[in-house]
N, C-alpha and C positions, 0 to 999 in steps of 0.2 A: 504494500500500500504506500502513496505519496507521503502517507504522514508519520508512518514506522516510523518510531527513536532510536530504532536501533535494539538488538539485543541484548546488548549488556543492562540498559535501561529497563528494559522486562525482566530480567534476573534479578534487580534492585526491586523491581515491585515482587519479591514472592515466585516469579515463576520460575521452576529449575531449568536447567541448564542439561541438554543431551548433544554430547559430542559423539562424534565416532572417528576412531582410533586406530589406522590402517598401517601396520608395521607388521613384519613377518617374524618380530623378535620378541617372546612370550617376555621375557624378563623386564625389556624396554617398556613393555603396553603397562607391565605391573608397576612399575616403577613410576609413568610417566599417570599414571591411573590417580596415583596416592598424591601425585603435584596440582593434579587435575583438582584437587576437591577443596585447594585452597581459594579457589575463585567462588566456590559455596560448597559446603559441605554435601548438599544435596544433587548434584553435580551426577547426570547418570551417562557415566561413559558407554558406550557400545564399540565391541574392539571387532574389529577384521583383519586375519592373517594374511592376506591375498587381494588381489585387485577384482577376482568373481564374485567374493562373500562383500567387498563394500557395496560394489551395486546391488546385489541382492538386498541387503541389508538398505541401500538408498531407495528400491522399490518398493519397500515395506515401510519402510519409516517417512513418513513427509512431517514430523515436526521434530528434525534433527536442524540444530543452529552452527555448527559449525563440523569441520571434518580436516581431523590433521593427517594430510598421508605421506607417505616416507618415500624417497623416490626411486630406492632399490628394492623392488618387491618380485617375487618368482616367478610371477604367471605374466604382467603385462609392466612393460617401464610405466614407473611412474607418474613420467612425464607426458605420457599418454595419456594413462589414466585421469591425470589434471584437466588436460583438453578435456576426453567424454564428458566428467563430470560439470564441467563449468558450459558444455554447448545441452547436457539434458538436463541438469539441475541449475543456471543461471542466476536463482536466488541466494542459492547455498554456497557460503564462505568457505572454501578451502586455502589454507594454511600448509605451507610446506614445511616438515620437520625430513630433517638431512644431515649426513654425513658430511656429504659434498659441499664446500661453503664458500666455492672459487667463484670471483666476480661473474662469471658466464652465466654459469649456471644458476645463479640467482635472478640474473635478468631474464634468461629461458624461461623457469619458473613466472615470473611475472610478467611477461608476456603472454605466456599460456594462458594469466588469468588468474594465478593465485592471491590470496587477499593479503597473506605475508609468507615471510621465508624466513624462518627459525634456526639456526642450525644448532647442530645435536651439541658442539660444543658450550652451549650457551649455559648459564645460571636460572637456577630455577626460579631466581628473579626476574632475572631479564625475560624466560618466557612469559612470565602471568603479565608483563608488564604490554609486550607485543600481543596477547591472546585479548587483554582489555581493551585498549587500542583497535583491533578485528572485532572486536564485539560491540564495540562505538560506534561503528561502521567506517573506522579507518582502517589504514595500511598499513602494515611492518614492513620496513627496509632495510638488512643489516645491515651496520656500518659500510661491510666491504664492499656493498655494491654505491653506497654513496660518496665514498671517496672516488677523486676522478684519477683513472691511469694517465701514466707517465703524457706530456705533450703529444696531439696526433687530432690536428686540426683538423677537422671532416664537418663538411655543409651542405645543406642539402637542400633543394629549391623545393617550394612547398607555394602555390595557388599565387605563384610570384614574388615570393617573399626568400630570402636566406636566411638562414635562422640556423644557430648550433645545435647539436646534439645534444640533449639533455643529460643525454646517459655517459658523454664522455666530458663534459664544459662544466662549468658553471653554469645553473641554470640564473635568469633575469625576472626581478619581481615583473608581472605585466605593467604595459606602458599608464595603464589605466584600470581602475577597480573595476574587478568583474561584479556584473551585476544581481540581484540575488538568483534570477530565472539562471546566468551560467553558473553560477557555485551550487545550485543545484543540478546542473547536467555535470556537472566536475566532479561532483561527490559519486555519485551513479556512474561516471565512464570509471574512475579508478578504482571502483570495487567490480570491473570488469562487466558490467550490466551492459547487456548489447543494446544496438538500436531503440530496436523495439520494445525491448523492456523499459527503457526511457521514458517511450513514449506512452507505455501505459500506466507509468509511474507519473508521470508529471503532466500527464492529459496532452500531450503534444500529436501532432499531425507529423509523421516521418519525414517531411522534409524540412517541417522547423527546428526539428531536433538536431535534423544534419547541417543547419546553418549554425544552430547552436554550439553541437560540438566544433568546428572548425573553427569558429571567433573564440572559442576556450582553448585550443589546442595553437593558433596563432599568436592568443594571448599571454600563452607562456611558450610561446617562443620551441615549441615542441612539436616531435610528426604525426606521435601516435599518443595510442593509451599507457604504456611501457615508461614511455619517455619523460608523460603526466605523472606518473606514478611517482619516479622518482625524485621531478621538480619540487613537486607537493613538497616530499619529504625534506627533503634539502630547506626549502623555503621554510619551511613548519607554517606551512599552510591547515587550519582548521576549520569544522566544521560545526555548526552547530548543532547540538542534541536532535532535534528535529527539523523536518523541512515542511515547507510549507508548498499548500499546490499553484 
């Protein structure tokens, strides 16, 4: 709905909290199980071993709020996995928990769609803090993918315009405040909500949303969703609790 607070805000009014928990490592799920229940005690994780049993487990459950999956799992890469579930469940926040924690792959990850990217080295601080953060209906961006590598100017022509790479530059506050109809299409494109979920989240006609996003994407000096994701963060760009229609 347009007006959703966000998750986390329902778990502060009383409502629990059901994750699901897709790691092939029994020890990890128990472990990761017991961290889990600092964000509320009543906190009902649903674990899956495999990439077959989350979507099983995703076609039975539609009031699961979040889903952390790992990106080495036996039956289907990860990173695949990320795509299906972000193009058949589009609502549903997934969270990357990984091994792998090299700038690439982070940004693979968020390109695909995911809502953050944890890695397994992380403190059981630092995740509740990125898990709160995805349940506000923001973004986690580990550091390493927000620091920019070494020098290596790349531009890239965009509706007429040159503009840096978000993901390798400094990102540029916009030239002018967005207004609240684009910080609303900017909240919605960076938690990966395609078009048309946009536009039925914010009552738009599909091609005003696609004027929308590209005066938000022009506005910060960016090409894609990817590239928004990161600016945001870099910027510590915020959102309000709520949005309005």
């Amino acid at each position: 709905m347009a007006d959703d607070p966000g998750t986390w805000e329902r778990i502060s009014e009383g409502t629990a909290m059901k994750i699901m928990l897709v790691d092939d490592h029994a020890l990890f799920r128990e472990g990761l199980r017991l961290v889990l229940t600092q964000l509320d005690p009543d906190t009902e994780v649903v674990e899956a071993e495999n990439c077959a049993r989350a979507f099983s487990i995703a076609r039975q459950r539609s009031d699961l709020d979040l889903v952390l999956l790992d990106l080495s799992l036996p039956d289907v890469s990860g990173m695949e996995a990320l795509r299906q579930l972000r193009v058949e469940y589009p609502g549903l926040p997934v969270v990357v928990l990984s091994g792998r924690d090299d700038r690439a792959t982070i940004i693979e990850a968020l390109d695909a769609g995911a809502m953050g990217f944890i890695p397994k080295s992380s403190t059981s601080r630092v995740m509740m803090s990125a898990l709160r953060l995805v349940l506000a209906n923001g973004v986690y961006v580990p550091p390493a993918a927000l620091a920019a590598p070494a020098p290596n100017v790349r531009q890239f022509a965009a509706e007429g315009h040159t503009n840096f790479d978000a993901t390798t530059h400094a990102p540029r506050f916009p030239d002018k405040a967005l207004t609240e109809r684009q910080m609303q299409v900017l909240e919605l494109l960076i938690q990966g909500k395609p078009t048309k979920l946009i536009c039925r989240e914010l009552g738009l006609a599909e091609g005003t949303a696609k004027v929308h996003i590209a005066s938000v994407l022009r506005a910060l000096h960016v090409a894609n969703r990817t590239q928004a994701v990161v600016a945001v963060s870099r910027l510590g760009i915020t959102f309000r609790p709520g949005r309005g229609g």
